[in-house]
GUDREN-951450 format. One line per 10 residues: number of its first residue (from 1); their letters; for each residue x, y, z of N, C-alpha, C, O. Coordinates in Angstrom, 2 decimals. Layout:
<rs>
NUM> A> X/Y/Z/X/Y/Z/X/Y/Z/X/Y/Z | ... .
</rs>
This chain:
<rs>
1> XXXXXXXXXX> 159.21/86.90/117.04/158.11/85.94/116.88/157.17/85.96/118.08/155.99/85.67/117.88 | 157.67/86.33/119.51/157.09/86.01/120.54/156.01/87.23/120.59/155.05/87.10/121.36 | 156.10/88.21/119.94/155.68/89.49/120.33/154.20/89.31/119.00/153.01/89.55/119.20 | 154.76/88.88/117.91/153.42/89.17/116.95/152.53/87.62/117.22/151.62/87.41/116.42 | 152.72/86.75/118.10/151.86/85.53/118.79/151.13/86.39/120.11/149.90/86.41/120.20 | 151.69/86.83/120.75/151.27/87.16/122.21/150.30/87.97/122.18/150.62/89.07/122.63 | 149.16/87.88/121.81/147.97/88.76/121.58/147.42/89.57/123.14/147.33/88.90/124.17 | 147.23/90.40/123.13/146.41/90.96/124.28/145.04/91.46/123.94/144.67/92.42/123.26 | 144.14/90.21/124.84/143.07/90.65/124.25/142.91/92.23/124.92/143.51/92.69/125.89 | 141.73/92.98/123.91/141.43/94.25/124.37/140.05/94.32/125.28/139.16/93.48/125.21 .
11> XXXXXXXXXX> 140.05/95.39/126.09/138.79/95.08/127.35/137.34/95.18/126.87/136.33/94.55/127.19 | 137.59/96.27/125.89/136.33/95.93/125.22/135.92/94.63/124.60/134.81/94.22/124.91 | 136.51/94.06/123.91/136.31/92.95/123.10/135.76/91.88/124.66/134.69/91.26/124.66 | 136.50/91.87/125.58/136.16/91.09/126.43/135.17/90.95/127.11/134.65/89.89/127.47 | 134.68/92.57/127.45/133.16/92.56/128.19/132.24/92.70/126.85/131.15/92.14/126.95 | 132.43/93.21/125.88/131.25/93.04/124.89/130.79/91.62/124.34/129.64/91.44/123.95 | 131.73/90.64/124.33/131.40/89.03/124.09/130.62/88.89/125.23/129.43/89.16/125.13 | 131.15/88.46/126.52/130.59/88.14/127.67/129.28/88.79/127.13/128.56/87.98/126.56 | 128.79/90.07/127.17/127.53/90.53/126.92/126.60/89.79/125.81/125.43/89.50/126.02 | 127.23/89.54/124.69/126.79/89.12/123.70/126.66/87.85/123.06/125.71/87.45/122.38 .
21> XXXXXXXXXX> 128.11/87.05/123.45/127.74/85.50/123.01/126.78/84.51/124.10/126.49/83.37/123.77 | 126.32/85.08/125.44/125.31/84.09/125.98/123.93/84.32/125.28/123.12/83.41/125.10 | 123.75/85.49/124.95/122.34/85.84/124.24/122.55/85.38/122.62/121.46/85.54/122.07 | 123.18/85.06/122.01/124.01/84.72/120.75/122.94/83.21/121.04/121.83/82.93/120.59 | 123.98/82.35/122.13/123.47/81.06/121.82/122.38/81.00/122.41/121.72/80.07/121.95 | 121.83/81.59/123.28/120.13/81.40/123.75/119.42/81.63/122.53/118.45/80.90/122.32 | 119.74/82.61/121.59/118.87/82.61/120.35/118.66/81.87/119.43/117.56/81.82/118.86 | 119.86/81.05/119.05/120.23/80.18/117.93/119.79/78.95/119.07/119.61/77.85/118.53 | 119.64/78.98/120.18/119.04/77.55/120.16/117.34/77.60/120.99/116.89/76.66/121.65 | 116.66/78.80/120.77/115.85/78.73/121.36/114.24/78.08/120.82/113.11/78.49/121.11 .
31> XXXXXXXXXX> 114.55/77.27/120.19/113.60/76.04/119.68/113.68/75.33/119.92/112.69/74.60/119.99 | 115.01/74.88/120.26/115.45/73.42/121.33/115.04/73.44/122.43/114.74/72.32/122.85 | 114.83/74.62/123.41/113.86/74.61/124.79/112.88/74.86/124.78/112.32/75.04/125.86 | 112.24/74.98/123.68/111.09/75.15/123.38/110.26/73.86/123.70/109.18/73.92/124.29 | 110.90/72.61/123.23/110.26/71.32/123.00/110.44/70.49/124.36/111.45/70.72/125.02 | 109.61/69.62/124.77/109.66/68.99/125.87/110.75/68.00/126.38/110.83/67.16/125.49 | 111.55/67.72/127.27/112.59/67.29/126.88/112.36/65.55/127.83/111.90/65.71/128.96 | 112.59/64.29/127.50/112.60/63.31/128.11/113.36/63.33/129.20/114.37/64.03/129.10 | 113.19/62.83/130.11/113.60/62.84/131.89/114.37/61.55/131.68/113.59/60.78/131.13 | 115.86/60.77/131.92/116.30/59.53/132.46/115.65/59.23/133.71/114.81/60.09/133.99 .
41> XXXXXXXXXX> 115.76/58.35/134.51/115.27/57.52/134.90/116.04/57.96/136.44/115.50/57.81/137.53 | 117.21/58.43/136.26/118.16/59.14/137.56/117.40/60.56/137.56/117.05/60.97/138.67 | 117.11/61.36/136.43/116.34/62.63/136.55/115.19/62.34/137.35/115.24/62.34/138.58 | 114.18/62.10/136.72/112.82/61.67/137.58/113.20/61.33/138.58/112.77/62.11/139.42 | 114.10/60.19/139.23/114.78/60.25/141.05/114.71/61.19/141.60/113.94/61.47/142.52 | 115.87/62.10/140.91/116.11/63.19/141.68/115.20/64.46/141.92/115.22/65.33/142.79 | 114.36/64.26/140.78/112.87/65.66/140.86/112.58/65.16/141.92/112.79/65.96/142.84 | 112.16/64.14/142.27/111.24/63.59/143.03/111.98/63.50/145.01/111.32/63.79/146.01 | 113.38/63.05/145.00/113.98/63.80/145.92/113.92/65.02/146.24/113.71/65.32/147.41 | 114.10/65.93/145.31/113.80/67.50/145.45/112.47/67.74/145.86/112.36/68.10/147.04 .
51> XXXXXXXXXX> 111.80/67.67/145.44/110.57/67.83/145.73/109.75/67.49/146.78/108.78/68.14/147.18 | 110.24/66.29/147.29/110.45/65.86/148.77/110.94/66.87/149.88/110.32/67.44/150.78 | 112.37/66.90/149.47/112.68/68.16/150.17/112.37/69.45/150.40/112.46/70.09/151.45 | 111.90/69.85/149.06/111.40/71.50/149.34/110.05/71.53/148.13/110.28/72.01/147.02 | 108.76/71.03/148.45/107.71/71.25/147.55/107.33/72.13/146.78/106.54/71.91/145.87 | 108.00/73.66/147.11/107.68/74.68/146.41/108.98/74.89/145.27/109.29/75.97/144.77 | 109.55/73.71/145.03/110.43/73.90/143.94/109.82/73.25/142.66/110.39/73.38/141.58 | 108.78/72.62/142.76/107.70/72.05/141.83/106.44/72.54/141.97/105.55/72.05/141.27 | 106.19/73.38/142.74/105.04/74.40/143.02/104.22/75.42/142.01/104.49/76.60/142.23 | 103.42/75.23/141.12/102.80/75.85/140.25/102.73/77.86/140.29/102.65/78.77/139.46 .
61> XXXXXXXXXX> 102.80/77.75/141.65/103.00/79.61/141.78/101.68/79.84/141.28/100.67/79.14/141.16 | 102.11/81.66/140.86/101.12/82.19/139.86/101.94/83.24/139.22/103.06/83.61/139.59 | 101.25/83.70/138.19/101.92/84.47/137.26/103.38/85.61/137.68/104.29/86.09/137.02 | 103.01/85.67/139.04/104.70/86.77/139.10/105.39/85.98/139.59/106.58/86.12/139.32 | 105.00/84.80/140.54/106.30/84.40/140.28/106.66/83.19/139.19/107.69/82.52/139.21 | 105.95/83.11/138.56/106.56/82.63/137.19/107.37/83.48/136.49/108.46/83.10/136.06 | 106.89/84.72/136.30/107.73/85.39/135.92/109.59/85.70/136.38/110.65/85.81/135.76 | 109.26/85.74/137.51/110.55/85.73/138.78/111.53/84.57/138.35/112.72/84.73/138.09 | 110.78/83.29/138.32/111.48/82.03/138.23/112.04/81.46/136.83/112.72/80.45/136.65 | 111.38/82.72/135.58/111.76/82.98/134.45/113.24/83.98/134.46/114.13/84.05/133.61 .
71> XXXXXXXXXX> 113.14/84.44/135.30/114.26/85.37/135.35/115.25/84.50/135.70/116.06/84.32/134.79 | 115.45/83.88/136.75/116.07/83.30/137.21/116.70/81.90/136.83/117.60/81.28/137.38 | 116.09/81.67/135.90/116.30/80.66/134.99/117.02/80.75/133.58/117.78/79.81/133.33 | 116.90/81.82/132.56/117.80/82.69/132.09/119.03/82.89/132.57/120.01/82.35/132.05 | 119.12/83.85/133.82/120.13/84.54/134.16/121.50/83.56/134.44/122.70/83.85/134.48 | 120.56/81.88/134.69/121.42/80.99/134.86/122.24/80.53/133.96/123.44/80.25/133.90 | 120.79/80.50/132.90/121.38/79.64/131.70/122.88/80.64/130.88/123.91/80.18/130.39 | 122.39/82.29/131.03/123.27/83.14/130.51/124.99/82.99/131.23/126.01/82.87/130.55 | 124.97/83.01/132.07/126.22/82.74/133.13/126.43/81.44/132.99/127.31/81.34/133.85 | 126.28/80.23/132.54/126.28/79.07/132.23/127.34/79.47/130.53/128.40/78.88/130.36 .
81> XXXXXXXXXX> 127.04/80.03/129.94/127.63/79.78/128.67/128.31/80.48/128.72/128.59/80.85/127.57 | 129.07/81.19/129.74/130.39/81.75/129.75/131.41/80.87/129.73/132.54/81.34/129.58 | 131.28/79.60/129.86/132.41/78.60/130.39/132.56/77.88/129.01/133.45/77.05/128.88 | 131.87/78.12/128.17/132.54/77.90/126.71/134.05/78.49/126.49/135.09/77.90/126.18 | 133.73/80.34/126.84/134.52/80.94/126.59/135.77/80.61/127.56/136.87/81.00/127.18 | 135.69/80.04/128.57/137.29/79.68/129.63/138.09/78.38/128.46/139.27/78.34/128.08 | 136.85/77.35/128.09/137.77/76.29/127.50/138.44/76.92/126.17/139.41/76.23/125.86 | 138.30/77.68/125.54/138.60/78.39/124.11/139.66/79.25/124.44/140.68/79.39/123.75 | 139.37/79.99/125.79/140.57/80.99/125.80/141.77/79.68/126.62/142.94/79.60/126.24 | 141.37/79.03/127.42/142.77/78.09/127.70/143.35/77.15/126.56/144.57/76.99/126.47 .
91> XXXXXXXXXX> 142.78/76.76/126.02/142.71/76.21/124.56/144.05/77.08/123.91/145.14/76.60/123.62 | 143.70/78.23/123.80/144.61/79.21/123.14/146.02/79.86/123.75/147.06/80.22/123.19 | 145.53/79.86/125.40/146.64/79.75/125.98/147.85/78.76/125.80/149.04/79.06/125.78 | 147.33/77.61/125.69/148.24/76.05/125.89/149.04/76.31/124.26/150.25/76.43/124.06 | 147.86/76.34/123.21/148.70/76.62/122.08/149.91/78.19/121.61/150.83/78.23/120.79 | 149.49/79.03/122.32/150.82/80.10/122.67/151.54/79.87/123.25/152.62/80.45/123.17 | 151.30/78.92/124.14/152.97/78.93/125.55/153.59/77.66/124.64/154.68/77.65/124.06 | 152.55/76.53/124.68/153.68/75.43/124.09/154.26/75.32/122.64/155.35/74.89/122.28 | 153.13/75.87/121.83/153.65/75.57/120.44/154.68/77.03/119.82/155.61/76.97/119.01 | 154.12/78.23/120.50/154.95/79.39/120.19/155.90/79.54/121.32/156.96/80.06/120.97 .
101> XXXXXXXXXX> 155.84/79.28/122.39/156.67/80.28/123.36/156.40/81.26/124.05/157.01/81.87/124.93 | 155.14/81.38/123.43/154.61/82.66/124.30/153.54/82.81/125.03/152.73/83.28/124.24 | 152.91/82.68/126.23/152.19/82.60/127.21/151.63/83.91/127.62/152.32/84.84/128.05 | 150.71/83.93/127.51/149.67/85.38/127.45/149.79/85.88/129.23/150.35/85.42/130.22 | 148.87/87.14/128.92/149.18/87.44/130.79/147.82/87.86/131.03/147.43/88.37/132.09 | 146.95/87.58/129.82/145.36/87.94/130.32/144.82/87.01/130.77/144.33/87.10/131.89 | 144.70/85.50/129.84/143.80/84.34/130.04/143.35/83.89/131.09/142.15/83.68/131.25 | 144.59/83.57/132.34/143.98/83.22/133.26/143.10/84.18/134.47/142.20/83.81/135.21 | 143.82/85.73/134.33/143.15/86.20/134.46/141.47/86.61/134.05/140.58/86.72/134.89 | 141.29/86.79/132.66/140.07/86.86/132.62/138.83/85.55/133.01/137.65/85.60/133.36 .
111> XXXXXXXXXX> 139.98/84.21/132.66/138.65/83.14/133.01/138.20/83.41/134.57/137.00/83.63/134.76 | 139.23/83.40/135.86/139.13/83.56/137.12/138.17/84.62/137.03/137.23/84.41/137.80 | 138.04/85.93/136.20/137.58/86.67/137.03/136.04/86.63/136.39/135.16/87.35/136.86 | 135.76/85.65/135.21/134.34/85.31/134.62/133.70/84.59/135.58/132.53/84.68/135.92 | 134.83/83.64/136.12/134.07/82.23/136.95/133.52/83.19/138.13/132.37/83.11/138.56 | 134.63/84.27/138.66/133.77/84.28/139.93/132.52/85.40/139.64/131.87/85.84/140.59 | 132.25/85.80/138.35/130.80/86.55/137.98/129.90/85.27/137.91/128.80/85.13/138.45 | 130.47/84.48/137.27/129.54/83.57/137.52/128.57/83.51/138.75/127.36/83.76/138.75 | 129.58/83.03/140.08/129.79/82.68/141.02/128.41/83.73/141.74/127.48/83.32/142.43 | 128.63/84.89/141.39/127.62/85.78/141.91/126.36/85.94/140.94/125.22/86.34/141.22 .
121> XXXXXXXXXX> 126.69/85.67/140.17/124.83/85.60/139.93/124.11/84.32/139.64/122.98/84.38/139.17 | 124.65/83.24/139.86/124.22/82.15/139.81/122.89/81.45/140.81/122.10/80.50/140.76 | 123.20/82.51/141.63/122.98/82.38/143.17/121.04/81.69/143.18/120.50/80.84/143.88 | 120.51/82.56/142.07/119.41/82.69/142.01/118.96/81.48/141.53/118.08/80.79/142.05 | 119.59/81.24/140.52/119.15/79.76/139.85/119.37/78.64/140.55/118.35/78.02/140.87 | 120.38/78.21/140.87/120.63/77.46/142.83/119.50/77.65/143.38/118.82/76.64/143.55 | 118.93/79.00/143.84/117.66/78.62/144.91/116.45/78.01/144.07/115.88/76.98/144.43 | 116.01/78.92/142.62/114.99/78.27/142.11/115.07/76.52/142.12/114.13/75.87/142.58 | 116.50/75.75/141.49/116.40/74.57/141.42/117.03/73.82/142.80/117.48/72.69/142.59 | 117.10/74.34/144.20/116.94/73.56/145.38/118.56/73.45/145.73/119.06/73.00/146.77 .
131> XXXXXXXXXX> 119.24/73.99/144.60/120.89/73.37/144.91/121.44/74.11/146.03/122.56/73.69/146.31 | 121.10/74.93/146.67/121.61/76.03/148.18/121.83/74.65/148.88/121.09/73.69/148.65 | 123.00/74.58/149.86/123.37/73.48/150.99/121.70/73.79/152.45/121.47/74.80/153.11 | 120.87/72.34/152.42/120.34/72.61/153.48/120.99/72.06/154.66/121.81/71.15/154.57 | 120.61/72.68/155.95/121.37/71.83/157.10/119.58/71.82/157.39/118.75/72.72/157.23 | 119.41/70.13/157.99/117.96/69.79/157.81/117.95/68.79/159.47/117.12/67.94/159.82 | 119.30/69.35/160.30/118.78/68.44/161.25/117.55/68.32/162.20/117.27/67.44/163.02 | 117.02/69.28/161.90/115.54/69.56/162.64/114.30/69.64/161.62/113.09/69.48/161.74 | 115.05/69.94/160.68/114.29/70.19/159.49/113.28/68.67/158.88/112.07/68.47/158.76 | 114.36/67.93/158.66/113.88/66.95/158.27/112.75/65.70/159.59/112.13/64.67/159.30 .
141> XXXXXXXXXX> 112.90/66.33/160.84/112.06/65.80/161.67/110.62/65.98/161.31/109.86/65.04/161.04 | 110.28/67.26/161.31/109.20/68.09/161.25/108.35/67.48/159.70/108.84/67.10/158.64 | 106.59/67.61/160.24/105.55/66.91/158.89/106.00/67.97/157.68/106.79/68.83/158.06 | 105.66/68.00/156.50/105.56/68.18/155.52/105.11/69.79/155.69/105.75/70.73/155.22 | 104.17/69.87/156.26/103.29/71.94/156.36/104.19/72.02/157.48/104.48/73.21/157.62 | 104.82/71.24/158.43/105.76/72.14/159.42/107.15/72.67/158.54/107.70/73.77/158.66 | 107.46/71.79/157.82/108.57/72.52/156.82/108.62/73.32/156.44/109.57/74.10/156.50 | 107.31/73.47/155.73/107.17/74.40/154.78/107.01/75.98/155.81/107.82/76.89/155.67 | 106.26/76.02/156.45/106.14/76.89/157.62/107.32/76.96/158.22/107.37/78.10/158.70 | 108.46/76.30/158.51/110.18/76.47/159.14/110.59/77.39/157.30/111.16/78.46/157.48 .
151> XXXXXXXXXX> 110.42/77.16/156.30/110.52/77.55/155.20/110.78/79.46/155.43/111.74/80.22/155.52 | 108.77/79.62/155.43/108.63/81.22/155.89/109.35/81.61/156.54/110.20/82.31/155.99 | 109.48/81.41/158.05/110.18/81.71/158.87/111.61/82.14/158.66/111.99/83.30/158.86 | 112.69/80.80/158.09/113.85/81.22/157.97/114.11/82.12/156.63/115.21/82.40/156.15 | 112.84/82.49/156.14/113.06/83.40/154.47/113.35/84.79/155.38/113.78/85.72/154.69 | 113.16/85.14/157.09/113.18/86.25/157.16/114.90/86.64/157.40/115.27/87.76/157.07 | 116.06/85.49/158.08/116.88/85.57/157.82/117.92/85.53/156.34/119.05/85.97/156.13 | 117.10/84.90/155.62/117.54/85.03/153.92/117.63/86.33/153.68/118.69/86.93/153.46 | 116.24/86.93/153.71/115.90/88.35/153.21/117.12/89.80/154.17/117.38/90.99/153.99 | 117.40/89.01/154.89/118.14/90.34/155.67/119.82/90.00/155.62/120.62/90.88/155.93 .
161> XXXXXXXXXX> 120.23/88.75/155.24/121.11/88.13/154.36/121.83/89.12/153.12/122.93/89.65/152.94 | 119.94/89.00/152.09/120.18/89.28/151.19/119.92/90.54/151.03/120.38/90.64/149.90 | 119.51/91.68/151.29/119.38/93.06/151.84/120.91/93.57/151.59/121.49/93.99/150.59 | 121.32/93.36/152.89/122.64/92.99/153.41/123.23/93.32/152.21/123.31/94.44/151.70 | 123.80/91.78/151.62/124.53/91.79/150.88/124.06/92.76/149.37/124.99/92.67/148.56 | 123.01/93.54/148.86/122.75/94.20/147.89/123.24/95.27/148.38/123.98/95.81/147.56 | 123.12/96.08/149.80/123.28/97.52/149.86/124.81/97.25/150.08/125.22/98.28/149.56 | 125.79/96.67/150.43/127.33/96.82/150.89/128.07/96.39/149.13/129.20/96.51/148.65 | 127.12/96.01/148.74/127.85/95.27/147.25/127.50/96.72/146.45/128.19/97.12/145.51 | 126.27/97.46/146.99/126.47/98.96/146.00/127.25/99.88/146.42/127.47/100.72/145.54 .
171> XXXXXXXXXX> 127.98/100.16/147.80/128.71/100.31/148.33/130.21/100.04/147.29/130.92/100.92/146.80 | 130.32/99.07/147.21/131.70/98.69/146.50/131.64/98.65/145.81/132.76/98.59/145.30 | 130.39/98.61/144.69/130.80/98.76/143.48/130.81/100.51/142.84/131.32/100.97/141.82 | 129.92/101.24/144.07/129.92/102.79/144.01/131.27/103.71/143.81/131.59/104.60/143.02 | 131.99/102.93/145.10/133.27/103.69/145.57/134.26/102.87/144.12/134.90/103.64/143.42 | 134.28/101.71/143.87/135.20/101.06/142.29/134.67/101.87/141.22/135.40/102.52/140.48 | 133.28/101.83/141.10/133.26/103.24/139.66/133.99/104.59/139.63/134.76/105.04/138.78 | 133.35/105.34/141.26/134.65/106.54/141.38/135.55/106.50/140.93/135.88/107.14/139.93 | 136.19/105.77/141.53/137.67/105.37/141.00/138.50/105.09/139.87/139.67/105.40/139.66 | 137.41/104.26/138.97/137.46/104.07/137.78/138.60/102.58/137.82/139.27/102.15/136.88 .
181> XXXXXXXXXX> 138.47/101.83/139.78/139.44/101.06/139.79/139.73/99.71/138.35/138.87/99.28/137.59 | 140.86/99.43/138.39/141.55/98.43/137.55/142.05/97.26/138.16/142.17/97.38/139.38 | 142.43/96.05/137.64/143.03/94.82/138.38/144.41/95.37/138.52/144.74/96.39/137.93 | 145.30/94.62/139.40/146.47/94.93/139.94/147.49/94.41/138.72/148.54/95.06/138.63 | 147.30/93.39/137.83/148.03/92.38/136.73/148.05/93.10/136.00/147.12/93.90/135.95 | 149.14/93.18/135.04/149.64/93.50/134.11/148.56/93.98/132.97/148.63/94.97/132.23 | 147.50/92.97/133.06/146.60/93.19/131.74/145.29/94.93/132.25/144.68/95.75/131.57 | 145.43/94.74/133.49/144.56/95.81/134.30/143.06/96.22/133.48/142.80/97.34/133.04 | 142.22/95.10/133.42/141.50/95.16/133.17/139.97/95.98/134.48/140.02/96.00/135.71 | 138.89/96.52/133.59/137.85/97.39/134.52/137.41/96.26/135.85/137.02/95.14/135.52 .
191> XXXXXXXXXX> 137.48/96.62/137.27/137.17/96.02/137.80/136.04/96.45/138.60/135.66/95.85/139.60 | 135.50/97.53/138.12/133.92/97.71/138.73/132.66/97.07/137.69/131.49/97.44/137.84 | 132.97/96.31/136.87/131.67/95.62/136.37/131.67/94.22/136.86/130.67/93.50/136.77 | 133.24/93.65/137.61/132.75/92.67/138.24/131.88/92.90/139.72/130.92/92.30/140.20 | 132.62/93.94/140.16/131.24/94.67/141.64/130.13/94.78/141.06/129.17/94.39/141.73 | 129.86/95.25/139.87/128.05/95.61/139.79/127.79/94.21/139.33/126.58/94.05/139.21 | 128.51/93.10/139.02/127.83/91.49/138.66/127.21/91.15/140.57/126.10/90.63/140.64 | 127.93/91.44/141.92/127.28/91.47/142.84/126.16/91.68/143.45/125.48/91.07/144.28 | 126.07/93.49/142.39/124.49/94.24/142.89/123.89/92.99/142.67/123.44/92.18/143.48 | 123.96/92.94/140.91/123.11/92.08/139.99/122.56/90.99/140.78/121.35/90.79/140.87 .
201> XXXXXXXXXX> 123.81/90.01/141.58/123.71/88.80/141.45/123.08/88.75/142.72/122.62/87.62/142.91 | 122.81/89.82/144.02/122.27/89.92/144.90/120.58/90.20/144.55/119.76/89.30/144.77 | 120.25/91.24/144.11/119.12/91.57/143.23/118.52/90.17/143.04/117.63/89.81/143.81 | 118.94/89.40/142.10/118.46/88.15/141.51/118.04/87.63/142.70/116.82/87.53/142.89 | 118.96/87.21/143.69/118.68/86.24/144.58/117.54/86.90/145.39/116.75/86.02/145.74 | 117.19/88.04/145.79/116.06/88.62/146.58/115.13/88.15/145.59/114.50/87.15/145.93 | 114.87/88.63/144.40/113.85/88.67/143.35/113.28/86.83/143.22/112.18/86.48/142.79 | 114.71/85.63/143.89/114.29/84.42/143.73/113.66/83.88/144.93/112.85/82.96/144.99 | 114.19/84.64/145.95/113.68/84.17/147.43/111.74/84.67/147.25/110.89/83.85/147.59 | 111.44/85.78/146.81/110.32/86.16/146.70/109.22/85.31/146.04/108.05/85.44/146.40 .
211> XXXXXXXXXX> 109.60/84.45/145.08/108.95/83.70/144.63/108.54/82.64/145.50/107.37/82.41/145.82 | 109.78/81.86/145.95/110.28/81.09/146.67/109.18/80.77/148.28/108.71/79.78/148.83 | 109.19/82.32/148.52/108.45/82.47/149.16/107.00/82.56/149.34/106.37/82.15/150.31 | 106.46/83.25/148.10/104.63/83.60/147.96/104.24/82.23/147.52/103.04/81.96/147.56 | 105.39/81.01/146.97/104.82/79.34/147.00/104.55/78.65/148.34/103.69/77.82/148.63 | 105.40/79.14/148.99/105.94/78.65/150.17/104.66/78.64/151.27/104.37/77.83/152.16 | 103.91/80.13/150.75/102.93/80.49/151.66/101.48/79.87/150.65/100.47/79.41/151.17 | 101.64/79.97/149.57/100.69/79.40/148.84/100.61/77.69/149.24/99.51/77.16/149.41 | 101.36/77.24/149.33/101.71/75.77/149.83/100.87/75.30/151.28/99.93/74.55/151.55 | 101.83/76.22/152.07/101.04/76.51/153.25/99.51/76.57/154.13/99.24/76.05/155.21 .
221> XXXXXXXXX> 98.59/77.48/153.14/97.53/77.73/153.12/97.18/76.53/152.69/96.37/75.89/153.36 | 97.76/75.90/151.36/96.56/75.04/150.92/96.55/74.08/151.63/95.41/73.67/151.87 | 97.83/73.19/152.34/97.46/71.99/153.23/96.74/72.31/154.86/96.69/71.48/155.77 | 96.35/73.38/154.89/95.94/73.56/155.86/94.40/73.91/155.79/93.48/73.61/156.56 | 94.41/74.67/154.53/92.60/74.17/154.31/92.30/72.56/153.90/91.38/72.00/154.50 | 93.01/71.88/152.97/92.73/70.76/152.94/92.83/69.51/154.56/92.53/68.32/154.55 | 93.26/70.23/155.59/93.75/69.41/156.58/92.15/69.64/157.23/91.38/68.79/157.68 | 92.05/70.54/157.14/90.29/71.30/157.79/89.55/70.91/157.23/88.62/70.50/157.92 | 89.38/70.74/155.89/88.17/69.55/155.21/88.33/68.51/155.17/87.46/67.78/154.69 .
</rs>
């Protein structure tokens, strides 16, 4: 009995969902973000905190980086609906171990190793919507265009941050394709597409800082011609 319950999922099946059910439900619900959505009363707070804090997170841009901040907004929402799939596969776990007896040897492995893809490409959508940890003890002294100007400045340690972390993450995910490496667990699933979720999730975050940035300087300029008239 224990053997025809104990399913192992197969690796394909596993990375082809991941691929396919976040774009699945972005489609089937993409009329619902279409429409404008009402703000509570704690939302509007908190825009308005944010925005306080970092102005170019409500910053109009221009067309590339709208585009950028389109990306980045996606890529979130896509890595966001992976966590359907953790409650469904533990779901299924709990009902094999307790009601059959038999306790799988993939599940927790694969949710751990979704969350931490998550984990890396999320990165981008965090900066577009302000959620990165600031340390603001100087920060928050300084007027409004001095911020924003401490802003530029520290984008040059971001950018070499994030450099950084794209060329050593192709690095590891170069030398794991060679290899054709596998997880160490029983289920030994491919473990160079969670390295290239790094390139990815590094990529993103340069591609979000850039935006991040040409507001930052757009911001910049403008209170400083308006300070002159």
């Amino acid at each position: 009995m224990s053997e025809s319950v104990n399913f192992v999922l197969p690796h394909w099946i596993y990375w082809g969902w991941l691929a396919i059910m976040p774009l699945l439900f972005m489609w089937l619900t993409r009329g619902n973000s279409s429409k404008p959505k009402t703000k509570t009363p704690d939302e509007e707070t908190a825009l308005q905190v944010l925005a306080e804090e970092d102005p170019a997170l409500h910053a109009p841009g221009n067309k590339f980086t709208r585009v950028l901040d389109w990306i980045s907004e996606q890529s979130g929402v896509f890595v966001a609906l992976w966590t359907v799939n953790a409650v469904c596969a533990y779901f299924y776990e709990v009902v094999s171990r307790y009601l059959f007896d038999a306790p799988t040897i993939w599940v927790h492995q694969a949710s751990y190793l979704m969350f931490g893809m998550q984990y890396l490409l999320a990165g981008a959508f965090a900066l577009l919507h302000g959620d990165h940890v600031r340390v603001d003890v100087v920060y928050i002294k300084l007027p409004k265009r001095g911020q924003i100007g401490m802003d530029i400045f520290t984008s040059i340690f971001f950018f070499m941050f994030s450099i950084a972390l794209l060329t050593s993450s192709w690095r590891f995910f170069a030398d794991s394709l060679s290899m054709r490496e596998v997880t160490d667990e029983t289920w030994r699933v491919q473990f160079y597409p969670i390295k290239a979720m790094m390139v990815i999730g590094a990529a993103l975050l340069i591609l979000a800082g850039i935006s991040k940035l040409i507001k930052d300087i757009q911001l910049f300029r403008g209170m400083g011609e308006a300070k002159r008239t």
